[in-house]
C-alpha positions in Angstrom: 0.0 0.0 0.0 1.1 3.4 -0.9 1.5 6.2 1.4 -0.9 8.2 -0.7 -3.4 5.1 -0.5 -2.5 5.3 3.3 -3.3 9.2 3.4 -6.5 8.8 1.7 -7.9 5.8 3.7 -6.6 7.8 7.4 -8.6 11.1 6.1 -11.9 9.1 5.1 -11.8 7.3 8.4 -11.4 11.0 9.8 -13.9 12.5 7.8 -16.5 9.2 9.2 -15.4 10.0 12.5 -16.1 13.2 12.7 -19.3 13.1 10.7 -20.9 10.1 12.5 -18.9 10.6 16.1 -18.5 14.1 16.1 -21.2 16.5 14.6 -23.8 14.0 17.0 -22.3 14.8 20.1 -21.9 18.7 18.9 -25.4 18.9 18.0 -26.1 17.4 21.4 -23.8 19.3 23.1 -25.7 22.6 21.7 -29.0 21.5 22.6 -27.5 21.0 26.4 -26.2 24.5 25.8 -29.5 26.2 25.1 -31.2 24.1 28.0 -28.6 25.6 30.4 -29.3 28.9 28.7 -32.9 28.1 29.5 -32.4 27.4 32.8 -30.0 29.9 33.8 -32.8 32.1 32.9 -35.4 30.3 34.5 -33.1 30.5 38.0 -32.6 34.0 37.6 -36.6 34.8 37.6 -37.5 32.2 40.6 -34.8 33.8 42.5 -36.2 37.6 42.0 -40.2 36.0 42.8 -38.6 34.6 45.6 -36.7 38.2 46.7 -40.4 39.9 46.2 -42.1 37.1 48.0 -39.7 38.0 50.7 -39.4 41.5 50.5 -43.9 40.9 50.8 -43.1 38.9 54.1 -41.3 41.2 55.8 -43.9 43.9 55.0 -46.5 41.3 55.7 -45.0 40.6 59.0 -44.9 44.6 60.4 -48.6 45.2 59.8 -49.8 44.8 63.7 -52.4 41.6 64.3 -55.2 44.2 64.8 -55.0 46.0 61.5 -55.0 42.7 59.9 -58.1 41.4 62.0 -59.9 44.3 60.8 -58.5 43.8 57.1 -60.3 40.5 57.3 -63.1 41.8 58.4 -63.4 44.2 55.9 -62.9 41.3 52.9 -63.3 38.1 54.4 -62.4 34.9 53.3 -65.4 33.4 51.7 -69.0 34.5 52.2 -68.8 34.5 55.9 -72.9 34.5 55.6 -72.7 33.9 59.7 -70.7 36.8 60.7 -72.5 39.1 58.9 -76.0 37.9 59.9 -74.3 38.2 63.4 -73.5 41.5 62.6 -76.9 43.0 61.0 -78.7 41.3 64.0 -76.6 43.5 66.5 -76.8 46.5 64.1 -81.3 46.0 63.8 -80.7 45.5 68.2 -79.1 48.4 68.7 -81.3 50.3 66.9 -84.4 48.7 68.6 -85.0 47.3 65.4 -85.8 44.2 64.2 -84.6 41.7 61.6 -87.5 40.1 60.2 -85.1 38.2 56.9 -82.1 37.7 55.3 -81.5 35.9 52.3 -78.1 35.4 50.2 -78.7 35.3 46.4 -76.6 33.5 43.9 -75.5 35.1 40.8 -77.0 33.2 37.7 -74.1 30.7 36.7 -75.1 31.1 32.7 -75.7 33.8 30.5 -77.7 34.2 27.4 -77.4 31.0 24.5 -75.5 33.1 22.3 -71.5 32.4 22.4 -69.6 35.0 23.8 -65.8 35.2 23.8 -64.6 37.0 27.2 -61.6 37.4 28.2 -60.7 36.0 31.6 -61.5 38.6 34.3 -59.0 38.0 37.6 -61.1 39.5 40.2 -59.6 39.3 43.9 -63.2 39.4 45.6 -66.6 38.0 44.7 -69.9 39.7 45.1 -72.8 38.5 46.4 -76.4 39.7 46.3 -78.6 40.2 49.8 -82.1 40.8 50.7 -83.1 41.2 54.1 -85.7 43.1 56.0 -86.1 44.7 58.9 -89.0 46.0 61.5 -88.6 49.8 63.3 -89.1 53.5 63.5 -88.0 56.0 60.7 -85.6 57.4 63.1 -84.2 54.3 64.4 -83.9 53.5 60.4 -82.0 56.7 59.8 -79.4 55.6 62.5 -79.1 52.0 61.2 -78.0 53.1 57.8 -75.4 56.0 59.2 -74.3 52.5 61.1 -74.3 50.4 58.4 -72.7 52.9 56.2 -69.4 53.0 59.1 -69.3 49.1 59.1 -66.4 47.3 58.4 -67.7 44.9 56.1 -68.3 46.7 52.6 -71.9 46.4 51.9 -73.9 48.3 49.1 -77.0 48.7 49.3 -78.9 49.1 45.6 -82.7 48.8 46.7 -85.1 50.1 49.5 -88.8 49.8 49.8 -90.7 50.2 52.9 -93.9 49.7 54.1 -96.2 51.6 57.2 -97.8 49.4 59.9 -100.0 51.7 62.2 -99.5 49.5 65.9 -103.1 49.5 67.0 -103.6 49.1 71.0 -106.3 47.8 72.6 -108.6 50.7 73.5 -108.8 51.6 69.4 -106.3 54.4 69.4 -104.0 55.0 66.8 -100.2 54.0 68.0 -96.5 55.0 66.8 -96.2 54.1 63.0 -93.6 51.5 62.6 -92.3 50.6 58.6 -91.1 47.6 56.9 -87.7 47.9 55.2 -87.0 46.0 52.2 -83.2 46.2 51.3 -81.5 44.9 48.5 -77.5 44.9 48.3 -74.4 43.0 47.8 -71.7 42.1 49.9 -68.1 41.3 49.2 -65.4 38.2 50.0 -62.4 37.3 49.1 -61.9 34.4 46.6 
């Protein structure tokens, strides 16, 4: 065999290496490259959430336990339908009032049959509709609303209808006036 025979067969046999041993692992070798990239950059983001999710903490942390008792209070978690019958009953009682209903509505889950494209809505809080009526004088009606108005708990009120009953005593004269209050609102919780 001749050494340009010799030359020729060596430089295939490099050129096969390199095409079937070499450009592989470089290929391969790149796509580790770009993961890397890839995650480098994914690292760098979870560490700055997890610098503002500490940097939230610490703010978090210095609000005093009352202030965030009353935050809660103003948005609860969920409907918290018990505390705030709790509440209206002691709002109608000190009032001399009383609190002859209250009823939670649910919103209508559907809409109309047409198809509507929407796009997603991230609300923090979730209304929810409340009727409830209540039994007293005009001026102890006056007072609850002023009361109502400086609760905690954010409740509008969209509706009010009333109604007169005269209290007739036994001997046939006419006693105090006392109304019927129908109100109509909604109420807000966190989701």
């Amino acid at each position: 065999m001749s050494r340009f025979t010799f030359a020729i067969i060596l430089s295939l046999t490099a050129i096969a290496l390199f095409v079937f041993g070499v450009l592989p692992a470089w290929s391969e070798v790149s796509a580790v490259r770009l993961d890397v990239r890839k995650l480098i950059r994914v690292s760098d983001e979870l560490q700055a959430i997890a610098k503002t999710r500490d940097e939230l903490t610490e703010q978090y942390n210095v609000i005093p336990q009352g202030d965030l008792v009353r935050l809660s209070a103003v948005l609860p978690q969920g409907l918290a339908s018990a505390q705030f019958l709790r509440d209206m009953e002691a709002l109608t009682a000190r009032h001399s009032m009383f609190l002859k209903n209250l009823d939670f509505i649910k919103q209508p889950a559907s809409g109309p049959a047409s198809v509507q494209i929407q796009l997603p809505a991230q609300r923090l809080y979730a209304p929810v509709s409340v009727s409830f009526s209540i039994r007293g004088s005009y001026e102890s009606f006056r007072a609850f609303l002023v009361d109502l108005e400086k609760m905690i708990r954010i409740t509008d009120i969209s509706s009010i209808a009333f109604t007169a009953q005269t209290v007739v005593p036994k001997e046939g004269a006419v006693g105090p006036v006392f109304f019927e209050y129908a109100l109509k609102g909604t109420i807000y919780s966190s989701r």
